[in-house]
N, C-alpha and C positions, 0 to 999 in steps of 0.2 A: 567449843566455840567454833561456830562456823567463819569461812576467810571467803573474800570475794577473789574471784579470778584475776589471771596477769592480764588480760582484755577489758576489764571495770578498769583498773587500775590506769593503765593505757590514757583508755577514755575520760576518765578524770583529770590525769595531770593535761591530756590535750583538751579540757572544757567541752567535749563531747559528747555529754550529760545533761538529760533533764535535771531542774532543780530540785527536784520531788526525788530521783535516785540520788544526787549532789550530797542533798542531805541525810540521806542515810548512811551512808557512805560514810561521811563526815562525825557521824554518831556513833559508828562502826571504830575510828580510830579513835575518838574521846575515851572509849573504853580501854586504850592500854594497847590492843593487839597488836605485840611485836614484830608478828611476820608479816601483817600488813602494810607496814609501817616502814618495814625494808621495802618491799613492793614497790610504795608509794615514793620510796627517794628513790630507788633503782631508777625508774620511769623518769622521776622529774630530772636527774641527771643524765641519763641520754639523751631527755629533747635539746636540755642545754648543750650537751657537745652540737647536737646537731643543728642548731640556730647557730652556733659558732663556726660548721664548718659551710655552710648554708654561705656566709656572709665573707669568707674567708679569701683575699687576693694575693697572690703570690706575688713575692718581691719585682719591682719592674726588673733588675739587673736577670731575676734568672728569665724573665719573659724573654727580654730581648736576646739572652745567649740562647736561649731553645731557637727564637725565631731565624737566628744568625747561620745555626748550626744545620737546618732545613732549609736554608734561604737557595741554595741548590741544585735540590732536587727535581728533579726533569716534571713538565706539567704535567695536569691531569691527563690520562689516556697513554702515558708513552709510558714503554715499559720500564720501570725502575728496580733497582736490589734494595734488600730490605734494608731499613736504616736505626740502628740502636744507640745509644747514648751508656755510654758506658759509669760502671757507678761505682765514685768514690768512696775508697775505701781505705784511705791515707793521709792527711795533708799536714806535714811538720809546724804548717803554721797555725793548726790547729788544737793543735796539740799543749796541754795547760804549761806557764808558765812557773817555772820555777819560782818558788818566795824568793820574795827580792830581787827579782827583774822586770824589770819597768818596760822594758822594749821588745817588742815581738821579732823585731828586723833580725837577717840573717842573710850570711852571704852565699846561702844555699836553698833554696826550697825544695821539697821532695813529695811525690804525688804518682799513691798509687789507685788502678784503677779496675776493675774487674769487668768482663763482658761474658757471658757464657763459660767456657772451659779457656777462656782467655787472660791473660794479666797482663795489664800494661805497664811498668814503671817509667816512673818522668821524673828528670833533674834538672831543676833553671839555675841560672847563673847571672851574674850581671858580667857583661865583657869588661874587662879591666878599662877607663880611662872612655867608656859609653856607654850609653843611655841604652844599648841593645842589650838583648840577651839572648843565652842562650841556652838551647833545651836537646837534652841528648836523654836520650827511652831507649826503653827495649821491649819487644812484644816477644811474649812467653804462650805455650800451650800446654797447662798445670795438669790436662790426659796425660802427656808424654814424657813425664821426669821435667817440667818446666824446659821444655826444647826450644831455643826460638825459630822463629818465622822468617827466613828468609826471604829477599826479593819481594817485599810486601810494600806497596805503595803507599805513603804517607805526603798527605797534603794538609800544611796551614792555609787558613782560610781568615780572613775578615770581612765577615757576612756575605756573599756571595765573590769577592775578589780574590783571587787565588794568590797568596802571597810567596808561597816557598813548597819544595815538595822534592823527593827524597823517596830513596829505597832504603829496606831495611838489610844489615849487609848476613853473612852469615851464622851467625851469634842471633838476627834477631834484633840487632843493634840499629840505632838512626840516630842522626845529629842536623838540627836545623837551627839556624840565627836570624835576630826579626827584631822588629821594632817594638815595644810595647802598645796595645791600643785595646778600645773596644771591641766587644764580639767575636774576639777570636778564638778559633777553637782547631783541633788538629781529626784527622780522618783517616780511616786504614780501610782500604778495601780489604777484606781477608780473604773475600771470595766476590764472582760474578755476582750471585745472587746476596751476601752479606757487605754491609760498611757497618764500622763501627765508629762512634761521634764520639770526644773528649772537648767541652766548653773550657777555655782557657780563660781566668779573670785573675786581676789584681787583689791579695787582700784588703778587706776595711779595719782597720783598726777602732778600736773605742773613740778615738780622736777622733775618727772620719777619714783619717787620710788612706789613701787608698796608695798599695806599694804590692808590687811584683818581688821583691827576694827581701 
């Protein structure tokens, strides 16, 4: 039994066929042929992925922390270092809940983050008796036996407003304390020509409610 091409196939599930080959086509799968027949889902379920990713908007909360995170950077035409977003690969609050507990809260959150040959670790805290917190990292270089980076520039940010900023001390180590809000996020120059971004947000819980530790 002869099989029509993964190009027929294509063309059919996108209606890109005369009716006169439609139906042949069609006549062709009434007879049973099972590799066809794979063919023919194969094709019709890629266009659906792709009408789904076609139509697809991202959360507004990560729009506004990318826009926050870039809100910075020096205009067109002046020279800028490159700028990356570092990517999680940690969050305790993400982490599944044990049977039998009902509450995600915790009076620690931990968040770690990966850049290159880079590792960030982050610990928030609520300060005893306020509404602040507080966030002590460390920035690691996992080339060098995880060494850290000393004298490394770290600045929090809320969308362009420079709220707190800090060296990393020998260790690699930093401690900064802040207020909770939107769009913030922290910054490490590593180099002239590199910064590394980290979006800092609130959890949502299944409630809705939105809580930082």
């Amino acid at each position: 039994m002869s099989h029509f091409a993964e190009q027929d196939w294509i063309e059919f599930t996108r209606n890109k066929i005369t009716p006169e080959r439609e139906e042949i086509m069609q006549q062709h799968l009434d007879t049973g042929c099972e590799t066809c027949w794979k063919d023919l889902e194969l094709w019709r379920h890629t266009l659906e992925i792709a009408d789904r990713e076609a139509a697809y908007q991202p959360p507004e909360g990560a729009v506004r922390s990318v826009k926050g995170a870039f809100a910075h950077c020096k205009p067109a035409g002046a020279r800028s270092r490159m700028r990356e977003i570092a990517q999680l690969i940690l969050d305790t609050f993400q982490q599944p809940v044990l049977a039998g507990v009902r509450s995600t809260s915790s009076a620690t959150r931990q968040l770690l983050y990966k850049a290159g040959p880079f590792h960030i670790d982050v610990r928030l805290e609520r300060l005893p008796g306020s509404s602040r917190l507080s966030l002590v990292g460390q920035v690691m270089d996992a080339t060098e036996s995880r060494k850290g980076l000393h004298e490394l520039p770290v600045v929090l940010r809320c969308g362009e407003q420079k709220k707190a900023q800090t060296k990393t001390n020998q260790f690699g180590e930093f401690h900064l304390e802040f207020d909770p809000a939107e769009e913030l996020h922290l910054s490490f120059e590593l180099s002239r020509e590199m910064e590394v971004i980290i979006p800092l947000s609130g959890f949502r819980t299944h409630d809705g409610e939105v809580i930082w530790i």
